[in-house]
C-alpha positions, 0 to 999 in steps of 0.5 A: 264391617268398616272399609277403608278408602284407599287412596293414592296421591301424587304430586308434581310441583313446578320444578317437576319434582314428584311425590307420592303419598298414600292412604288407607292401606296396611303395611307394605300393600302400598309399595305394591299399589304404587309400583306401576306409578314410580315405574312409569314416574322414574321415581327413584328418590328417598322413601319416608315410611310414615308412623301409621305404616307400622299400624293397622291401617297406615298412611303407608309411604311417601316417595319423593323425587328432587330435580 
């Protein structure tokens, strides 16, 4: 049986902008890992579902909050 590394990434540039990014989840069970996090981040900007969402194993959101 194969397991897959589920990882989440989060990144704040200079201008305090935030994204998060994850990996290694399928379908929507990214939105729920990442909950907490934009909660407690205020994100609450544009969410770009990658292609790999829809498969398998996805790449699953990528939320992205401007100043």
């Amino acid at each position: 049986m194969s397991t897959t590394t589920k990882t989440i990434e989060i990144t704040v540039s200079p201008e305090g902008a935030t994204s998060i990014k994850t990996s290694g989840f399928t379908g929507s069970s990214c939105r729920d890992a990442t909950r907490d996090i934009e909660r407690a981040l205020g994100v609450a900007g544009k969410e770009s579902l990658l292609p790999e969402f829809y498969g398998k194993t996805s790449t699953g959101e990528h939320l992205q909050q401007g100043n």
